[in-house]
Each structure stands twice: as C-alpha cells, then as structure tokens.
C-alpha positions as CSV (number, residue, x, y, z in Angstrom):
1,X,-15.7,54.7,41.0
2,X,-18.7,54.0,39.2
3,X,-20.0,50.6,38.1
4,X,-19.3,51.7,34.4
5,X,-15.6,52.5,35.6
6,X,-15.0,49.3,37.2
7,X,-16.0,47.7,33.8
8,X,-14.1,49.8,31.5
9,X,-11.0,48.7,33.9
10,X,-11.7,45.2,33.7
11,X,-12.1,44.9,30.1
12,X,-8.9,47.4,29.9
13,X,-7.1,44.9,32.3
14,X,-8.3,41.9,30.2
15,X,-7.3,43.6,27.0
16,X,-4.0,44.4,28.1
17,X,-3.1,40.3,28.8
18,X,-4.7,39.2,25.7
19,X,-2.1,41.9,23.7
20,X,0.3,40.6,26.3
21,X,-0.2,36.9,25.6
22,X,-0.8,37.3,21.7
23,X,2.8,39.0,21.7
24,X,4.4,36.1,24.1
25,X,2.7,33.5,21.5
26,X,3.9,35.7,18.3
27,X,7.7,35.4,19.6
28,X,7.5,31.7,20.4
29,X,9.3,29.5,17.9
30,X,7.0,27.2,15.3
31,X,7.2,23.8,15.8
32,X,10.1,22.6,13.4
33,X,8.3,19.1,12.6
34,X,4.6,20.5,12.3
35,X,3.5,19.5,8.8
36,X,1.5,21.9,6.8
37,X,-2.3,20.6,6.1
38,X,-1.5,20.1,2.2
39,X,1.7,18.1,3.3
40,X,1.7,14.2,2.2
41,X,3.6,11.0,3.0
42,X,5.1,9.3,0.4
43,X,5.1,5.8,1.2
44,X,7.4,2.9,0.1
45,X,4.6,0.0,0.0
46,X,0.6,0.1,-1.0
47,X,-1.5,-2.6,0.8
48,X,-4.3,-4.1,-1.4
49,X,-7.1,-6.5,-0.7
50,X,-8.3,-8.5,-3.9
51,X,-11.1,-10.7,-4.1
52,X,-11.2,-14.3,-5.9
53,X,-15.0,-14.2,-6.9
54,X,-15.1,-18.0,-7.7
55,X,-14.1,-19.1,-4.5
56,X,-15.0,-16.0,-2.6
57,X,-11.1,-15.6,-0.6
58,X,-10.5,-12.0,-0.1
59,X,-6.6,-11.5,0.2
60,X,-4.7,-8.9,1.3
61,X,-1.0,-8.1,-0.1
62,X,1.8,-5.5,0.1
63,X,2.8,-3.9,-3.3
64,X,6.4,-2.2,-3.2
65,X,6.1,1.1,-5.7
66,X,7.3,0.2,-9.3
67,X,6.8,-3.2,-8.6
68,X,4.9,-5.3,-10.2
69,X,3.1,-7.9,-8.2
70,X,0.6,-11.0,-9.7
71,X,-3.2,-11.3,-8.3
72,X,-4.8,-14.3,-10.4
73,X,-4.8,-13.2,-13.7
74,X,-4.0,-9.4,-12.7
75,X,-0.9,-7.8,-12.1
76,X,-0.8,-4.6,-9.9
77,X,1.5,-2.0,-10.2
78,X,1.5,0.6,-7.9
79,X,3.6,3.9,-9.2
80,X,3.2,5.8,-6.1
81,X,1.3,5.7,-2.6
82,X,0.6,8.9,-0.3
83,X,-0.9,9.4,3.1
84,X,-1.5,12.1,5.2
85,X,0.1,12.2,8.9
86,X,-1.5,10.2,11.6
87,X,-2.3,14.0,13.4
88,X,-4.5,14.3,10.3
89,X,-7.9,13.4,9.0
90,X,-6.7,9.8,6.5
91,X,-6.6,10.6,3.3
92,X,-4.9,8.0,1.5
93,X,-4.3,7.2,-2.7
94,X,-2.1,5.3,-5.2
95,X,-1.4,5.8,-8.6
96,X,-2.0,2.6,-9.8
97,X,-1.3,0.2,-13.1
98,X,-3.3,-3.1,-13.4
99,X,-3.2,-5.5,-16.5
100,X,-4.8,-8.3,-17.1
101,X,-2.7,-11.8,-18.2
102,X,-5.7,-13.1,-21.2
103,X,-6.4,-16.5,-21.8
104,X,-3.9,-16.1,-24.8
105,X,-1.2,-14.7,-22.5
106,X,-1.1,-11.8,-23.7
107,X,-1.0,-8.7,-21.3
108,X,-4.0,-5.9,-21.8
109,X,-3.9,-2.7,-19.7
110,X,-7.6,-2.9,-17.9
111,X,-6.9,0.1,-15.5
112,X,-4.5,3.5,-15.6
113,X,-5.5,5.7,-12.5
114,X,-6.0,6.9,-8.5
115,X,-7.3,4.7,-6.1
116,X,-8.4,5.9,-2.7
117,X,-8.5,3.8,0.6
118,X,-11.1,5.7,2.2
119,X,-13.6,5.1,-1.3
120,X,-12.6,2.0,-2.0
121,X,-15.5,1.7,-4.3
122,X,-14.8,4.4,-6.2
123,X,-12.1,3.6,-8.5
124,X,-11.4,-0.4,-7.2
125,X,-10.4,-2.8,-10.1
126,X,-13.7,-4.9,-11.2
127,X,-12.8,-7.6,-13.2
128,X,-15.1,-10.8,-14.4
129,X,-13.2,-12.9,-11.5
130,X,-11.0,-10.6,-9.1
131,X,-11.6,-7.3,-7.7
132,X,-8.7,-5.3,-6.4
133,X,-8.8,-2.3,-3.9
134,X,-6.2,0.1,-2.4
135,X,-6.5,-0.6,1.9
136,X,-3.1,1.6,2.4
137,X,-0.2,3.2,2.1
138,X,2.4,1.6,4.8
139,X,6.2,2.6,5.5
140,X,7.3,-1.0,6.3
141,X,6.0,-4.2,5.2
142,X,6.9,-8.0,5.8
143,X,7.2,-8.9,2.6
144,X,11.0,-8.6,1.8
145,X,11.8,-5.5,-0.8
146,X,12.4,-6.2,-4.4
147,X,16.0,-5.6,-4.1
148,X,16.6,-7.7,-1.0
149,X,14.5,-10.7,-3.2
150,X,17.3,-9.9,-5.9
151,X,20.2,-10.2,-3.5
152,X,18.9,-13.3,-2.1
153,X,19.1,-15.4,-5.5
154,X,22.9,-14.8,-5.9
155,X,23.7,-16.7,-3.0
156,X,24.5,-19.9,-2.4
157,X,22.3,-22.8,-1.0
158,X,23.4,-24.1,2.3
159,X,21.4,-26.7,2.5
160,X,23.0,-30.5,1.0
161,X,22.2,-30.7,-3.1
162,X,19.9,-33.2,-3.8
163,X,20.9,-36.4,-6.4
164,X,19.7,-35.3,-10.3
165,X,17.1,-37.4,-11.3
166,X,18.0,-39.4,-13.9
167,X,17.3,-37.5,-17.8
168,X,14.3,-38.9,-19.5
169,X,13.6,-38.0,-23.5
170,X,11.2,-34.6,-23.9
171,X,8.6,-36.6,-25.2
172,X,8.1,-39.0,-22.3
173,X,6.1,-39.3,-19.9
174,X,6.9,-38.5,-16.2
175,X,6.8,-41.7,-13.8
176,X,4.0,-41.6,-10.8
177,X,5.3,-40.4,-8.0
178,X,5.4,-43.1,-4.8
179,X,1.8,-41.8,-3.7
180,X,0.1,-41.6,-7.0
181,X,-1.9,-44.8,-7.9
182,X,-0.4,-46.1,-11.2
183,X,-2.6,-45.8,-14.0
184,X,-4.4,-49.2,-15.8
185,X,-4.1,-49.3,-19.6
C-alpha cells in the first residue's frame, strides 16, 4: 500500500469514530436540570448597599420583593430581583421603586427603573444625602420575611408586663429620667 493509501485509511478510520461518537452523543439523554443561556432566577430578596453621605456609613440591607423597606429619608421597593445561575457569567437586576420621605412628609417618587449589580453606577439612586445600589439578588436572607414579621406581632409576650407609669396631662412635660441632670430655671 502506498503512503497515500495508508492516509486515506487513516482519515477513513478516523472519520468512521467521529460518525460513530457524534451518533453515541446524538442518542444520549439532555441533561434534565441544564438551564438554557436566556434562563433567569427569580429571587425572593434584593441586597442593597446605601450610603449616608453626612457621616460617610455605607450599609448594606436585604429588601424582600414588594416590600417596602426605609433607608434615611428613602424607601426602597424592590418589585422583582433576577439572577443568572451560578454555572453562568453574573448578570444580576431589580426592578426597583424608591421615594423620598420630604421635609414636609410627604412622599415623592425620585426613581421608577432597573438596577444592575454588576454596573452599579449605572442606574444607582443619587440623592443630596444617601445613595442606594442593587449588590444582589439572594434566595435566603437573615432578615425575617414580611409575613413571619406579621405573625410575630399577634402573639403574646412572655416576658413579665412592666407597671404603667402613672398618666400625666398631654400638655406636660415628661420628668428627667434618673440619669438626666435636672434642668435649673
């Protein structure tokens, strides 16, 4: 056989398990918990960080969706929070609701849209004192949900009730407590 016949075989031979293996790979069953690249996690809670630009605190707190949670004079409303799968490249956002409480109390919409963890410059919250930003989407959180805070409230104390203290008129003045130095008129 000529070197140009041994060749031909080989890459006969070599064709012939390719065909073989792509058949072999055809029948095998897909994954039945592979999610699609378009596929996103819907997520129960949204993490935030917010900044207090007077005294410079940066704080982080766990938003449940459709609830409505109080940063300073902002309150943040996240209406929904998805996330990709951790096999994925993070790609994270939050429809998000955030009003501001003025100094008349009333309540003024200040932002209506997507945040993104991965930009979180892009569409963060800038306000005169706080700044709010969207860190993640999370499935759990330590922070009790909404309807467990509810449930909570309708039981009964255990612990002893303390004495009433005795009514004073609307119009008076509340006594200095033990550790307060009286005042001198």
């Amino acid at each position: 056989m000529s070197y140009f016949g041994r060749i031909s075989t080989g890459l006969f031979t070599a064709a012939s398990v390719l065909a073989a293996s792509a058949a072999a790979f055809a029948a095998a069953p897909a994954p039945a918990v592979a999610p699609s690249a378009s596929e996103r996690v819907t997520n129960p809670v949204a993490e935030f960080a917010g900044i207090d630009k007077i005294t410079g605190r940066i704080i982080t707190f766990d938003v449940y969706i459709d609830e409505t949670v109080q940063f300073g004079a902002l309150q943040v409303t996240p209406r929904v929070c998805y996330s990709r799968p951790d096999t994925e490249q993070p790609k994270t956002d939050s429809f998000v609701e955030v009003d501001e409480i003025t100094l008349d109390r009333k309540i003024r919409r200040i932002f209506t849209g997507w945040m993104f963890a991965e930009s979180p410059g892009l569409n963060a919250v800038e306000h005169a004192v706080y700044d709010v930003w969207l860190k993640g989407c999370k499935q759990k959180s330590d922070v009790p949900p909404p309807t467990a805070a509810k449930a909570d409230t309708g039981k009964p104390k255990t612990e002893a009730a303390k004495p009433n203290a005795p009514a004073q008129p609307a119009d008076a003045a509340p006594e200095p407590a033990d550790d307060e130095p009286a005042s001198a008129n």
